[in-house]
Backbone as ProteinMPNN parsed JSONL, in Angstrom:
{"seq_chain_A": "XXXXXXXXXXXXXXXXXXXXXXXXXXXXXXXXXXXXXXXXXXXXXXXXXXXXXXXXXXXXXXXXXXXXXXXXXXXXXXXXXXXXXXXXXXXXXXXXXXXXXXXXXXXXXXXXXXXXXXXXXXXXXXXXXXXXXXXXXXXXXXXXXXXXXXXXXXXXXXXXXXXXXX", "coords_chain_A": {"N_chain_A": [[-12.509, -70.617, 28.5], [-10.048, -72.622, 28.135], [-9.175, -71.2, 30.392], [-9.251, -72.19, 32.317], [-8.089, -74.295, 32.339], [-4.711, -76.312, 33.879], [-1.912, -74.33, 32.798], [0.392, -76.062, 31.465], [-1.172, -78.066, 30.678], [-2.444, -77.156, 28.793], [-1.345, -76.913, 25.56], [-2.659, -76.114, 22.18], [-3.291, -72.633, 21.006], [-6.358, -71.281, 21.467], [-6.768, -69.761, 19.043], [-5.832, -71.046, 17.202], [-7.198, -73.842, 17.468], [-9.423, -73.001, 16.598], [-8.162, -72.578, 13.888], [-7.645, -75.255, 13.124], [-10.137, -76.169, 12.733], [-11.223, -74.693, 10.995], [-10.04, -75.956, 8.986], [-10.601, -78.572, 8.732], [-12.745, -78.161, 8.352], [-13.149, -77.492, 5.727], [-12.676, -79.745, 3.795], [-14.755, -81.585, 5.136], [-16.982, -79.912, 4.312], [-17.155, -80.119, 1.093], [-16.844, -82.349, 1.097], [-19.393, -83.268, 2.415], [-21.068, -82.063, 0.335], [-20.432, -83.002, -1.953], [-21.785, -85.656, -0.928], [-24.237, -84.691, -0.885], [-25.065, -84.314, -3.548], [-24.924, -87.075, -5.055], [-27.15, -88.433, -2.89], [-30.102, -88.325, -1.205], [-30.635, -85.32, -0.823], [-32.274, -83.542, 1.153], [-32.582, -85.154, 3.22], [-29.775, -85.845, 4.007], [-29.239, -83.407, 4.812], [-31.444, -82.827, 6.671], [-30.189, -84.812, 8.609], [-27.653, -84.28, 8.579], [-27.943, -81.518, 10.107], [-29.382, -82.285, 12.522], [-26.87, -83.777, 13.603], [-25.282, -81.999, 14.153], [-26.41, -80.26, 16.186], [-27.04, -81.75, 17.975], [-24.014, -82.251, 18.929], [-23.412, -79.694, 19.658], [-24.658, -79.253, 21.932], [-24.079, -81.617, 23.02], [-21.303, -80.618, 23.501], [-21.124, -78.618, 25.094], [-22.251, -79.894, 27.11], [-20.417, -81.229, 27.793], [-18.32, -79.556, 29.168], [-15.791, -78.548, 31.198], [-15.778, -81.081, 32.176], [-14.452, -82.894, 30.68], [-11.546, -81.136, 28.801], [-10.755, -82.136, 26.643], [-11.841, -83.831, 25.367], [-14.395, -81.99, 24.871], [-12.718, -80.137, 22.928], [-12.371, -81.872, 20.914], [-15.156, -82.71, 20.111], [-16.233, -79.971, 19.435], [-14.673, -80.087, 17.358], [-15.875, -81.538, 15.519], [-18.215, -80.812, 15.411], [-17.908, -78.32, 14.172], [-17.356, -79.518, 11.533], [-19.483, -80.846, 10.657], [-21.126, -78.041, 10.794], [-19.771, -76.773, 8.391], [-19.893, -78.419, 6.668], [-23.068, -78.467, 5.812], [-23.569, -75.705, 5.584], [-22.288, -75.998, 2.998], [-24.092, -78.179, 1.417], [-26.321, -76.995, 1.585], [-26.261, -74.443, 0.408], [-25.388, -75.654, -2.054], [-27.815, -77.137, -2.724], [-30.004, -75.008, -2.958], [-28.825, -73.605, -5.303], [-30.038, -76.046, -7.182], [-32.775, -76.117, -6.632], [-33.342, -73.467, -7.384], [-35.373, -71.298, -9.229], [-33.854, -70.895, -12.558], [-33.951, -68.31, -13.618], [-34.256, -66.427, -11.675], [-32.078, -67.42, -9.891], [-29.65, -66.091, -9.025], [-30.672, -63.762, -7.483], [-32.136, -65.343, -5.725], [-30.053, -66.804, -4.502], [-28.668, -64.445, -3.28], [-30.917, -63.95, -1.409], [-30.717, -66.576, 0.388], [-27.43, -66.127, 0.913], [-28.104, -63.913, 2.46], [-29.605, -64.681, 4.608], [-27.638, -66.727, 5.573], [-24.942, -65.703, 6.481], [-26.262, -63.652, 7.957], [-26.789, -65.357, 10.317], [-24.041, -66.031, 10.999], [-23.33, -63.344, 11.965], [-24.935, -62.784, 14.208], [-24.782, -65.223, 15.345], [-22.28, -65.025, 16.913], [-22.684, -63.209, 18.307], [-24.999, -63.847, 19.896], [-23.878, -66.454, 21.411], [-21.672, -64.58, 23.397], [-23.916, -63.2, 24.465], [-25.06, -65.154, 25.803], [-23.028, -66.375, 27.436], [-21.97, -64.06, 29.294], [-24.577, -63.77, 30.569], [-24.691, -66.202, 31.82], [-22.852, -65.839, 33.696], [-20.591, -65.289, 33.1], [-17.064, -65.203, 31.454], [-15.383, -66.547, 33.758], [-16.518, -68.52, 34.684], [-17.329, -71.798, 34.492], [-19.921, -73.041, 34.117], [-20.617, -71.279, 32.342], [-19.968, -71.181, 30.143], [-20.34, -73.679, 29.008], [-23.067, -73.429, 28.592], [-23.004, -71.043, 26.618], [-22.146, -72.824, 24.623], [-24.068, -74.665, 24.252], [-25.678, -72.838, 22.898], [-24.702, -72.639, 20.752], [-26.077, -74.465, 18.868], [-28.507, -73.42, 17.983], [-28.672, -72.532, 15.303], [-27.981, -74.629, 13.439], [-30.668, -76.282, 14.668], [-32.287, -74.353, 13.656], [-31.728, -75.107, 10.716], [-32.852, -77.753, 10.406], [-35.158, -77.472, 11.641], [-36.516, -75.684, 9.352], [-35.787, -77.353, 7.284], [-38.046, -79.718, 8.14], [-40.568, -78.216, 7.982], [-40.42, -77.008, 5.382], [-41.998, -77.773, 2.166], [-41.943, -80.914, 0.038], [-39.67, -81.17, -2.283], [-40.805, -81.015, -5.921], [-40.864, -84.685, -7.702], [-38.464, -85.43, -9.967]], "CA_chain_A": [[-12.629, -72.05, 28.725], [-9.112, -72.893, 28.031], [-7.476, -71.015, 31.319], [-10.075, -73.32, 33.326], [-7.769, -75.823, 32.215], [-3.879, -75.895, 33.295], [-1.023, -74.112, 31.888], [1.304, -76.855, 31.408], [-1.851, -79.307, 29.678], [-3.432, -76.036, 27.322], [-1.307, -77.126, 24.397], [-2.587, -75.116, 20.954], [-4.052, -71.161, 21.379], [-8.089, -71.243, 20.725], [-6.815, -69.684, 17.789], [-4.911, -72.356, 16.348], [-8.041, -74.557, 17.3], [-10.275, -72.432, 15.061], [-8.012, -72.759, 12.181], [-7.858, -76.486, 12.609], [-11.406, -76.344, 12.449], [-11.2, -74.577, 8.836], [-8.593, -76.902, 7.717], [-10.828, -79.557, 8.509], [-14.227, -78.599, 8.042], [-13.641, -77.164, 3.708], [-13.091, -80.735, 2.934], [-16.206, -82.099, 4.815], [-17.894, -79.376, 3.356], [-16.745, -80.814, -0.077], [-17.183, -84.495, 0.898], [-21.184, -83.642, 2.402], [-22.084, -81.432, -0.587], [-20.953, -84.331, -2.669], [-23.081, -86.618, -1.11], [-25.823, -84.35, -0.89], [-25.613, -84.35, -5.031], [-25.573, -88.452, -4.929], [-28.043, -89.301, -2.139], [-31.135, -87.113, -0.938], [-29.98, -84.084, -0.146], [-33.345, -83.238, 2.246], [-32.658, -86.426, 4.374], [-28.408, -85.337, 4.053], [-29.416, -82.31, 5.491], [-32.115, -83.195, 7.785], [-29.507, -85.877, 9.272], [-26.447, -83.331, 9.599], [-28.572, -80.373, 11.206], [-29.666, -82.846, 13.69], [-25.977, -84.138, 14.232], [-24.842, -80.649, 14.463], [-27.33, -79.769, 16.871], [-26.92, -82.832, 19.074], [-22.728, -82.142, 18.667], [-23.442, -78.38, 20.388], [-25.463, -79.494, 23.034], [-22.864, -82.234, 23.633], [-19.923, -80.153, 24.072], [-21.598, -77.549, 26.228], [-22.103, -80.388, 28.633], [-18.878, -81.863, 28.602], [-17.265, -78.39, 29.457], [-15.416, -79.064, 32.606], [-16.001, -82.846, 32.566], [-13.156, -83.083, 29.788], [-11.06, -80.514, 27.943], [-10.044, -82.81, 25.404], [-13.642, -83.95, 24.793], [-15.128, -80.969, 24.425], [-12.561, -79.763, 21.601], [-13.261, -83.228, 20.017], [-16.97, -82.515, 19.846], [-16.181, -78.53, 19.039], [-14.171, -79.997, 15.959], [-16.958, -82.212, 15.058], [-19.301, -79.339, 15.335], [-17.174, -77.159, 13.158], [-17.267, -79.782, 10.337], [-20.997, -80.463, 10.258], [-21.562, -76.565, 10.491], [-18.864, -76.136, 7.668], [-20.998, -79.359, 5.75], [-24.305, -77.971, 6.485], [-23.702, -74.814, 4.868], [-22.392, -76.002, 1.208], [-25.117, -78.733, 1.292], [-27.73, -76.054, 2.152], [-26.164, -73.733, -0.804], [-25.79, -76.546, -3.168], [-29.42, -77.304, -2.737], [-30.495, -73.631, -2.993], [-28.81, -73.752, -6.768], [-30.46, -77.051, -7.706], [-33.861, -75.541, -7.096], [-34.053, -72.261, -7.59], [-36.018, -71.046, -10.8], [-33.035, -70.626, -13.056], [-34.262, -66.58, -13.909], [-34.055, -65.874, -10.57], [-31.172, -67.64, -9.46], [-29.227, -64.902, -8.347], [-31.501, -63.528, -6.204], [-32.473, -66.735, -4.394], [-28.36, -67.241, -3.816], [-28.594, -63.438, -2.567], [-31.351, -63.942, 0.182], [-29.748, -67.414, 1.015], [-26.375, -65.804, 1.916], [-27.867, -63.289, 3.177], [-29.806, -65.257, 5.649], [-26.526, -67.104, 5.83], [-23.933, -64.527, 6.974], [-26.702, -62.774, 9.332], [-26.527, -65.699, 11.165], [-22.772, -65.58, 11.184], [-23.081, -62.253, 12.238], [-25.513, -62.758, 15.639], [-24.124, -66.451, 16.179], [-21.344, -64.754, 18.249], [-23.463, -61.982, 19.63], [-25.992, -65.069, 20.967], [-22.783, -67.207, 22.127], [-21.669, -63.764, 24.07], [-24.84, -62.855, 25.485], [-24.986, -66.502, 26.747], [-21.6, -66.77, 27.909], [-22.256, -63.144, 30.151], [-26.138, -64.479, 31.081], [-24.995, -67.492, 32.566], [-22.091, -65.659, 34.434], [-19.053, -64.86, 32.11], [-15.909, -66.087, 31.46], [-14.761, -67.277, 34.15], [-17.713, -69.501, 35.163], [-16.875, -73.071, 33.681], [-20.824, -73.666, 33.355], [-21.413, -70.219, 31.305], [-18.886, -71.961, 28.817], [-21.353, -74.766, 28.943], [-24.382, -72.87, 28.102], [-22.585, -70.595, 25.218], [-21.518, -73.743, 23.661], [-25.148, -75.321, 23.707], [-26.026, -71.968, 22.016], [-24.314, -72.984, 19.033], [-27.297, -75.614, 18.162], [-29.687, -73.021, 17.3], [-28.292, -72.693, 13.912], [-28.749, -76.011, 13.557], [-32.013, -76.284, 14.956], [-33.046, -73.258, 12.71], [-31.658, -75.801, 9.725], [-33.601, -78.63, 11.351], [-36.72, -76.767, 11.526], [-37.317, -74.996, 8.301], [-36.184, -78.661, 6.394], [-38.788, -80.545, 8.455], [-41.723, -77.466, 7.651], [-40.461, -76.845, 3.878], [-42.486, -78.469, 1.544], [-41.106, -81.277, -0.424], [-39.522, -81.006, -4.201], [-41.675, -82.859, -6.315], [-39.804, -85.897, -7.959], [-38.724, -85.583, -11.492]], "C_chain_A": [[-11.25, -72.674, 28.914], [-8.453, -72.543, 29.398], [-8.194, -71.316, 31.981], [-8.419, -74.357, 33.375], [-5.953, -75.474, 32.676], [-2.865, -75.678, 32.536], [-0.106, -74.998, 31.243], [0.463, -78.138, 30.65], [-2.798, -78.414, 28.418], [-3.206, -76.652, 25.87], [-2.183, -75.758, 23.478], [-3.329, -74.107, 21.474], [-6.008, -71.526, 21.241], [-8.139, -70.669, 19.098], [-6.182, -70.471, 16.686], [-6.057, -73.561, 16.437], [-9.045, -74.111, 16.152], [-9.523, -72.59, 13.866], [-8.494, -74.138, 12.164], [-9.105, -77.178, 12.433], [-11.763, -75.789, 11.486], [-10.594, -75.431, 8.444], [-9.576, -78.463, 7.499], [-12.104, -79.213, 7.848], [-14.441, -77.994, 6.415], [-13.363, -78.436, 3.677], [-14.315, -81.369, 3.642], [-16.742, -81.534, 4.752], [-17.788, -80.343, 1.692], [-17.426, -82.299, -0.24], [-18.939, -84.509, 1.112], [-21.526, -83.062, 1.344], [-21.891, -82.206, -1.294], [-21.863, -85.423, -2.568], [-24.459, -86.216, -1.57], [-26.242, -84.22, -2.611], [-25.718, -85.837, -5.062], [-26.904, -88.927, -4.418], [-29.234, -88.268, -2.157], [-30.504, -86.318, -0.128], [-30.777, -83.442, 0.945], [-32.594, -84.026, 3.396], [-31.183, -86.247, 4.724], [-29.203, -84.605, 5.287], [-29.827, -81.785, 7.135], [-30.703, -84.243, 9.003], [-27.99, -84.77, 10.125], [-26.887, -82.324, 10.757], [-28.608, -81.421, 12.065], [-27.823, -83.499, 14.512], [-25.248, -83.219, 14.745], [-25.137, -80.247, 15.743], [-27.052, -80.338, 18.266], [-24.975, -82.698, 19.447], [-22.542, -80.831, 19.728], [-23.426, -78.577, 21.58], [-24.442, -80.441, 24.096], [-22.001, -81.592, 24.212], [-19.776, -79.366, 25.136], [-21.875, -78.817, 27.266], [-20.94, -80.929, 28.882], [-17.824, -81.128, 29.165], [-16.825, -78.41, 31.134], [-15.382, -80.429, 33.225], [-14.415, -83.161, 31.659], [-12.703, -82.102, 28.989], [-10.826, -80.806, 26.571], [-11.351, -83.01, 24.438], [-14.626, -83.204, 24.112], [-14.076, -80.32, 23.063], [-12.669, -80.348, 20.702], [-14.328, -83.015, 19.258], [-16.996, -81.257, 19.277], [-15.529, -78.483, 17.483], [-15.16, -80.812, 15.261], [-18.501, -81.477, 14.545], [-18.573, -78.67, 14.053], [-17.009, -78.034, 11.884], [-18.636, -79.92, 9.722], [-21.655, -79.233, 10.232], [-21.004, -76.014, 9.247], [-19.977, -76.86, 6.193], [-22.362, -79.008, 5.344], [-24.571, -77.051, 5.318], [-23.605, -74.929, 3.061], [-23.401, -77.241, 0.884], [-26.108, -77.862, 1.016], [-27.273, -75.147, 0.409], [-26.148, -74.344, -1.97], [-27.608, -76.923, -3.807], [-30.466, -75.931, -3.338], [-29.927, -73.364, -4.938], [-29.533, -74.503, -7.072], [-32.122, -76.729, -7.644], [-34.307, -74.026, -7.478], [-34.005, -72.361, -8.966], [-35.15, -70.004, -11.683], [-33.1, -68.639, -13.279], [-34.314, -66.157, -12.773], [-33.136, -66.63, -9.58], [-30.398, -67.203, -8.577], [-29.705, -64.316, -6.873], [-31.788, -64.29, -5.2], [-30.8, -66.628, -3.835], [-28.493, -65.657, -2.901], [-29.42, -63.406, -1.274], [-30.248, -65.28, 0.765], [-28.198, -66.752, 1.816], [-26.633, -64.994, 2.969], [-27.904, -63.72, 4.771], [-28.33, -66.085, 6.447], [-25.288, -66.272, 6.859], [-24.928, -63.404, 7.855], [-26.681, -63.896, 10.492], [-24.823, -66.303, 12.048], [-22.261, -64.475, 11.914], [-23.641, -62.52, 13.748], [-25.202, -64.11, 16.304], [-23.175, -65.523, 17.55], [-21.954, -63.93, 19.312], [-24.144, -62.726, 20.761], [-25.081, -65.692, 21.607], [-22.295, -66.178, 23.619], [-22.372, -63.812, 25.079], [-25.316, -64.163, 26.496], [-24.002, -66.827, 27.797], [-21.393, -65.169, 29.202], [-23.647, -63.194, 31.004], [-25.961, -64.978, 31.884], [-23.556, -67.31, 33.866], [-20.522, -65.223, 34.236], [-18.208, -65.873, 31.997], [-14.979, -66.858, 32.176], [-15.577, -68.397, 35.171], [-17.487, -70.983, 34.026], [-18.583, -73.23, 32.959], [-21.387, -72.184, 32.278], [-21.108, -70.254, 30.333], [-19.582, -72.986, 28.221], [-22.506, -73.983, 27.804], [-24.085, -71.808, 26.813], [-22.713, -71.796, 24.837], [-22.956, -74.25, 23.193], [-25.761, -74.367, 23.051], [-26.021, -72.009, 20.738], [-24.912, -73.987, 18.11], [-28.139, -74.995, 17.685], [-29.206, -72.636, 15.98], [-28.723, -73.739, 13.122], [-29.809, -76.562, 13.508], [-32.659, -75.798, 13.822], [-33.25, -74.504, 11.485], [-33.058, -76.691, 9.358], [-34.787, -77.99, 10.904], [-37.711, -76.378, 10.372], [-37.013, -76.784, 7.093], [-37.62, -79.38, 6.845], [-40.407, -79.801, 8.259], [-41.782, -77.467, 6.184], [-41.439, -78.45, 2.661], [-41.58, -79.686, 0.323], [-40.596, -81.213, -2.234], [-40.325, -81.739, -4.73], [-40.619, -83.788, -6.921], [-40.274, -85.644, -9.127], [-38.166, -86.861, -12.116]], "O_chain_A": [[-11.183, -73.347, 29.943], [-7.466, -73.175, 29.775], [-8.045, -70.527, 32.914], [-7.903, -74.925, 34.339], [-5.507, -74.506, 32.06], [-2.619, -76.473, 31.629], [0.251, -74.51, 30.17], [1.081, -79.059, 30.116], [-3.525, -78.834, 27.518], [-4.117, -76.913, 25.083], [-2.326, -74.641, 23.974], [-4.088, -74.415, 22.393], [-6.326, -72.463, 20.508], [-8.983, -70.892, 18.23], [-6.182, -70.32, 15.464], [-5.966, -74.365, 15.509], [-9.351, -74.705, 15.118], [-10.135, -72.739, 12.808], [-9.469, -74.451, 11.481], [-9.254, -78.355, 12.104], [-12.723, -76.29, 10.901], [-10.676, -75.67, 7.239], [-9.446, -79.258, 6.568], [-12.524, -79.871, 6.896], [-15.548, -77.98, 5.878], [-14.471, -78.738, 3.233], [-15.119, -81.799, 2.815], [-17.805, -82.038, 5.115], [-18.588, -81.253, 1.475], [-18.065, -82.975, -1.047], [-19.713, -85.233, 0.486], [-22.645, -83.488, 1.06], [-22.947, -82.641, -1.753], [-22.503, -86.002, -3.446], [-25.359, -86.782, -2.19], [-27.405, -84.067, -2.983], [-26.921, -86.095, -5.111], [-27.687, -89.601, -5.088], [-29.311, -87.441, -3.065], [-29.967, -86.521, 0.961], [-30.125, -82.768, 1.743], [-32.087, -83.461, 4.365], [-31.042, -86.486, 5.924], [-29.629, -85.077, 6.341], [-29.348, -81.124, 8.057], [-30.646, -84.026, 10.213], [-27.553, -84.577, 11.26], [-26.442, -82.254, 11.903], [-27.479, -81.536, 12.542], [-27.662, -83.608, 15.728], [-24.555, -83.457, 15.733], [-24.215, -79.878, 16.47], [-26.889, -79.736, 19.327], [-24.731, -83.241, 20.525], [-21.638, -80.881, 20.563], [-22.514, -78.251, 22.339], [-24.117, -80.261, 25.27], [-21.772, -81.819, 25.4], [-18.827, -79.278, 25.916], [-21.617, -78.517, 28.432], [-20.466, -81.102, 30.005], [-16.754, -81.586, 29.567], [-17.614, -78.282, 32.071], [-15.076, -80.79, 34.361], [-13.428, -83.649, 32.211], [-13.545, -81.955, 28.104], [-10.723, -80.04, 25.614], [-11.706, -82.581, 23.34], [-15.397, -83.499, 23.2], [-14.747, -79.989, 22.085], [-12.995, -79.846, 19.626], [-14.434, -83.104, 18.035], [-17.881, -81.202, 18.423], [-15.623, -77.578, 16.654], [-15.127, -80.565, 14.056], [-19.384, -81.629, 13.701], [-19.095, -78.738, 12.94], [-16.49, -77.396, 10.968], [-18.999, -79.389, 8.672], [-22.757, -79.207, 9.683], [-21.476, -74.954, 8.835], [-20.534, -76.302, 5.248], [-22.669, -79.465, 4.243], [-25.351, -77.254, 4.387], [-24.285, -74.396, 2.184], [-23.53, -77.258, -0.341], [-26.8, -78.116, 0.03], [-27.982, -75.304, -0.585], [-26.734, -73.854, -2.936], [-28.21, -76.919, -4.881], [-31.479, -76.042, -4.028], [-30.768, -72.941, -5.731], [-30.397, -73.803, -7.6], [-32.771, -77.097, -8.623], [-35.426, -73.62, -7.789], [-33.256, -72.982, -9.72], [-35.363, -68.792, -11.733], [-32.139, -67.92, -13.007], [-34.507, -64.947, -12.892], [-33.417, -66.482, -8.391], [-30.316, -67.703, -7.455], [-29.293, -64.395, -5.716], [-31.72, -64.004, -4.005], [-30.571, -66.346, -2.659], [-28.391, -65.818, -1.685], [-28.941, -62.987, -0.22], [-29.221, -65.063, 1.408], [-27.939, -66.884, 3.012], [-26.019, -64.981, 4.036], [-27.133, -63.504, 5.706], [-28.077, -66.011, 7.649], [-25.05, -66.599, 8.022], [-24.412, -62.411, 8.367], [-26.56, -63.46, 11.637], [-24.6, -66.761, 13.168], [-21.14, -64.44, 12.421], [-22.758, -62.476, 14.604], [-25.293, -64.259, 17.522], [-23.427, -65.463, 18.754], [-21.862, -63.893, 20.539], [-24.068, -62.533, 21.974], [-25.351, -65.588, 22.804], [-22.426, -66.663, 24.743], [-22.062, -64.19, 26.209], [-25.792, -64.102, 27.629], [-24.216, -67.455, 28.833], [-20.517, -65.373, 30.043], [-23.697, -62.625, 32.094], [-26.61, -64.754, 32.905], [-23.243, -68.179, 34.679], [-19.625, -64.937, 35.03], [-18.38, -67.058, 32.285], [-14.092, -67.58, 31.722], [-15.156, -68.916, 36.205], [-17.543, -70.884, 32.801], [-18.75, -73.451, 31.76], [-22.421, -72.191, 31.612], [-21.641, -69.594, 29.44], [-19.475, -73.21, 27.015], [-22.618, -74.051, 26.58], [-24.985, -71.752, 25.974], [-23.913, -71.927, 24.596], [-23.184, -74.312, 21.985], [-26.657, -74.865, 22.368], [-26.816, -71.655, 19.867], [-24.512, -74.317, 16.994], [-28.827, -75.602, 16.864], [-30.266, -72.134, 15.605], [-29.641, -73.737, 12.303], [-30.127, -77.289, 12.567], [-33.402, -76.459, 13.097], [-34.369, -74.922, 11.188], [-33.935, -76.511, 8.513], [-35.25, -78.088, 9.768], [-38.927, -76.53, 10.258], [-37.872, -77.216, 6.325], [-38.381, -79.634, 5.912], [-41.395, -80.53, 8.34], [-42.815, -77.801, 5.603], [-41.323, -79.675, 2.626], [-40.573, -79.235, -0.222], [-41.381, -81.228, -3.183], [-40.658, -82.857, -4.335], [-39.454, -83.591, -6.579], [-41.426, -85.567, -9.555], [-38.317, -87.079, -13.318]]}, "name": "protein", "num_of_chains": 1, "seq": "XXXXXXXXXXXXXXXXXXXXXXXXXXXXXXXXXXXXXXXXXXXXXXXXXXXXXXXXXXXXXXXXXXXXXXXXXXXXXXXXXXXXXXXXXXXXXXXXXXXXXXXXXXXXXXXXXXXXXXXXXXXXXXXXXXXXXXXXXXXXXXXXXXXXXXXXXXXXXXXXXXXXXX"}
């Protein structure tokens, strides 16, 4: 995506963008899993997946419309995906049935870190699908890839049944 764009307006590596997308997104992890212990953490949740989702979808279309834009939206992505996750694990302590604790945190990651694991494979196989790397719109269509995570979130909050109220 980057040697679309040129040499003389690239500025930082892609890998210097990914850090600054850790650096930013552990504190709004921090700052959403705090809310999500204040406010409702369902309706948190429900609200980020969907901004996440809608954040993906975004950036994959702005790919080739704006460089700047799209790492904007790609760092915006990378904090609600970073948020997402310690919300989602916070939540996953707060109900599971203390004697089986453990275990619940053990499927959770696992589910967690398998989709860590085939995110890139799906981004890939998108990003070679739609024509490779040096196709501006196959950059597009990876990027809107990165919503089904999201979605997934999205999906199983809006099926899961609700806590009861104590």
């Amino acid at each position: 995506l980057q040697a679309a764009v040129p040499e003389a307006e690239r500025g930082w590596s892609p890998a210097v963008w990914a850090t600054v997308v850790a650096f930013v997104g552990v504190p709004a992890a921090m700052a959403l899993g705090e809310l999500a212990v204040r406010y409702d953490r369902r309706r948190l949740l429900i609200a980020v997946s969907a901004t996440s989702a809608l954040l993906a979808v975004a950036a994959g279309l702005t790919v080739g419309v704006s460089y700047e834009l799209t790492l904007v939206l790609c760092l915006l992505f990378g904090m609600t995906s970073y948020g997402r996750n310690a919300a989602t694990t916070a939540g996953t302590i707060a109900v599971a049935d203390p004697a089986r604790r453990g275990a619940t945190l053990a499927v959770q990651a696992f589910i967690g870190f398998s989709g860590g694991i085939l995110g890139p494979v799906a981004f890939g196989v998108a990003l070679d699908g739609a024509g490779g790397a040096a196709e501006i719109a196959a950059w597009g269509a990876a990027l809107c890839v990165m919503a089904i995570g999201p979605v997934l979130s999205l999906i199983s909050l809006l099926l899961a049944p609700r806590a009861p109220q104590s």
